[in-house]
N, C-alpha and C positions, 0 to 999 in steps of 0.2 A: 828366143826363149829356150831353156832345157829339158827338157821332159824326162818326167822320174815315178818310176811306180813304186806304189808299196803293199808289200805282199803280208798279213797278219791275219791268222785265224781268228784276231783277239779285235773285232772292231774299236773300242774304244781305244787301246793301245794304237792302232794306226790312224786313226782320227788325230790323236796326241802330235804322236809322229811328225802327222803332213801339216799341223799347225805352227809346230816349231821348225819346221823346215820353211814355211812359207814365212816367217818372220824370218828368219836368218838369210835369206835367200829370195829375194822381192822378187830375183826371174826366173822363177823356177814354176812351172806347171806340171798336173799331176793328170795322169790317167787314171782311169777309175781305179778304186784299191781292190786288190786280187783278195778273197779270202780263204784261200790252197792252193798247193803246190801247182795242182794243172792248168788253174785259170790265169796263173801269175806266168806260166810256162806258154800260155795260150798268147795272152797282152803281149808279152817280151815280144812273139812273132809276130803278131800282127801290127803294131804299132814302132815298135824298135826303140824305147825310148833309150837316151844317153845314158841314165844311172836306175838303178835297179834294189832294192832297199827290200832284201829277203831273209822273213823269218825263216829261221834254222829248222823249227818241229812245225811241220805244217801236215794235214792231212793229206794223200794225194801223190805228190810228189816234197821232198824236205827242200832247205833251201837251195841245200847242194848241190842234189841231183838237175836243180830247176841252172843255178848256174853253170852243168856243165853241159846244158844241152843250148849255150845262149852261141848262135853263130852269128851276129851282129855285132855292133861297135858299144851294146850295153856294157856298162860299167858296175860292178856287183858292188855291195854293201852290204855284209850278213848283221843280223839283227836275233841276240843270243840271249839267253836268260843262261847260260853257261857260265862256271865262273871263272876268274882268273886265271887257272891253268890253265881250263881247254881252249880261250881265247889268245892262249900266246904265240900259237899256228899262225893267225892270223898277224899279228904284233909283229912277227920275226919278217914276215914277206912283205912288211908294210901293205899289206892289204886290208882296207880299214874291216871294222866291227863295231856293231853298236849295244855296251849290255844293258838289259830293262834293268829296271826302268829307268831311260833315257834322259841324262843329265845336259843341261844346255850348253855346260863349258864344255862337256865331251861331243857336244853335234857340235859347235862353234872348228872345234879342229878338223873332224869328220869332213863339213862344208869346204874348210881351206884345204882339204887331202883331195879333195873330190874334183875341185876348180884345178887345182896342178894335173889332174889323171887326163882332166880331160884334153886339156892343152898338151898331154905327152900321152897319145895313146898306147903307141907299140911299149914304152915302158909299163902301163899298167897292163895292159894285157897280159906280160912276164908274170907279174905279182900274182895275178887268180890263177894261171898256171898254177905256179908255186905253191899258193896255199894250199887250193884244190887236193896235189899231189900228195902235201905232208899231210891232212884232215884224214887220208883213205890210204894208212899202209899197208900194203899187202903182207900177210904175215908167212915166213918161211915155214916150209913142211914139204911133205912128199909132192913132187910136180903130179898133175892129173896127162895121161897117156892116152885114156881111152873116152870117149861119150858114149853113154847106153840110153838108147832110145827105141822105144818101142812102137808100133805100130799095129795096132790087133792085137793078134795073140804073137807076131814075128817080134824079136827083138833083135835091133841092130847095133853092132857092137862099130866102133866111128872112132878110126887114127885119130891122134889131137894133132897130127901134123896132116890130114887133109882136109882142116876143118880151115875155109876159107876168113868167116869170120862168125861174131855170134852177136843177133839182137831181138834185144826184148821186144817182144809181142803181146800186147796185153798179158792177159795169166800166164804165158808160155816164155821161153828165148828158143829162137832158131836158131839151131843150125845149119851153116850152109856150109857145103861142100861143090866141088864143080858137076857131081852128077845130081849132088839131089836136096831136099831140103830137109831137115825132122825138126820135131819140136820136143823138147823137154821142161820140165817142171823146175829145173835149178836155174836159181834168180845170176844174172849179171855180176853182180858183188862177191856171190860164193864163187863162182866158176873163176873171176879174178886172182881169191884169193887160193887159188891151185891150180893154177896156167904158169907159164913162165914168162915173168915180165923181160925179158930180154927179146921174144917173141910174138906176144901177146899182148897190145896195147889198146887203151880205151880212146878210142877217138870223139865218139858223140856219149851224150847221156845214157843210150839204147846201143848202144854197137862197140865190139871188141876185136879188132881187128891181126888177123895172123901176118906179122910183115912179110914172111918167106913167099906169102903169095902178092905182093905189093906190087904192078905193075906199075906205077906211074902213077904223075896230081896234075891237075888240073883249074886254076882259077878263073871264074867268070868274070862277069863285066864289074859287079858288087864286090869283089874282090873276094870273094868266099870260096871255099878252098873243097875240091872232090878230089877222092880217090880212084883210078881205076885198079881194079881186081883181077890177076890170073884169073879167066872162066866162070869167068859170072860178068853178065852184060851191064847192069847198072852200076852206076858211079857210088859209093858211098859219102854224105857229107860231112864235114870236120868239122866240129865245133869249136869257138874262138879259144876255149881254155887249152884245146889240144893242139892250137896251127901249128906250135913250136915246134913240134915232134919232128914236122918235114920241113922247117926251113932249109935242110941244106939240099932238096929238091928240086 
């Protein structure tokens, strides 16, 4: 059997959904349906199912965010009320998409894209790379040099070149550096988009990593992929949409 979650603020919509899937698809079994971003983000981890069927506007975490924090062999399927333009990110990387309200000739293909993915993993993993990447461009402007981060009434002024890496903390992102930690108010997304991506890479959903501090990877038994860090003890984890970055590791 296959296991496939589906993630929709919109209960009846996902009811829909897991009905025409379950006709289309006699061996497919469902874990319970996520109704936001974190509990769909929560399921993905605990459970690990093969295919993953995530609404785009979700409260919590989006669907985005939720697939690029997937470090397992899930297979995404975004789920868009978006129209034809913005769903042609996905079109181009043949990474599927499903727009509402959900036609049956359009899951009938969804189904056969889905059975090929799974049979050729390392190729779709490529494809949510891909989309991922073009859905979230960074846009050019002045690179950010420095991090201001206060402490008290001290405020410390933080090289962007001794910033080991940066991740979100519930309301906060940290900073880490090799002597010390701060936390600041600027979300992950904005600091992306004024770092240098030649330097500055998104590895998990939460974490932006400095490559000039890159010591080394690491693959476990699960075949799941860590980083070690110039001067910081703990390992950072890689999420599946970002292994590529170190395949030549």
């Amino acid at each position: 059997m296959t296991l496939a979650l589906i993630a929709d603020d919109e209960p009846p919509l996902a009811r829909h959904l897991q009905q025409q899937l379950a006709t289309l698809w006699p061996d497919l079994s469902f874990t319970p349906t996520a109704r936001n971003g974190v509990e769909a983000a929560e399921l993905i981890d605990a459970l690990q199912p093969e295919l993953a069927f995530l609404d785009i506007q979700m409260p919590g975490l989006t669907g985005l965010e939720v697939a690029q924090g997937i470090e397992g062999r899930t297979q995404v399927v975004f789920v868009t009320a978006y129209d034809e333009y913005a769903v042609q990110a996905f079109e181009h990387e043949a990474l599927d998409y499903l727009l509402k309200p959900v036609k049956a000739d359009r899951l009938q293909r969804t189904v056969e894209r889905l059975q090929k993915a799974l049979a050729e993993p390392a190729e779709a993993d490529a494809h949510l790379a891909g989309a991922l990447q073009r859905l979230q461009p960074r846009p050019a402007g002045e690179r950010l040099r420095w991090i201001r981060a206060s402490v008290g009434e001290l405020m410390h002024q933080i090289p962007v070149d001794d910033v080991l890496f940066f991740r979100a903390d519930d309301k906060y992102t940290c900073v880490q550096t090799a002597g010390a930690e701060h936390l600041i108010r600027t979300p992950i997304v904005e600091l992306l988009a004024q770092l240098d991506p030649a330097v500055f890479v998104q590895v998990h959903r939460s974490t932006v990593l400095n490559l000039n501090h890159l010591a080394g990877t690491r693959r476990d038994e699960a075949s799941r992929l860590f980083l070690r860090v110039r001067g910081h003890a703990q390992e950072l984890p890689v999420s599946r949409a970002y292994v590529h970055l170190f395949k030549a590791m």
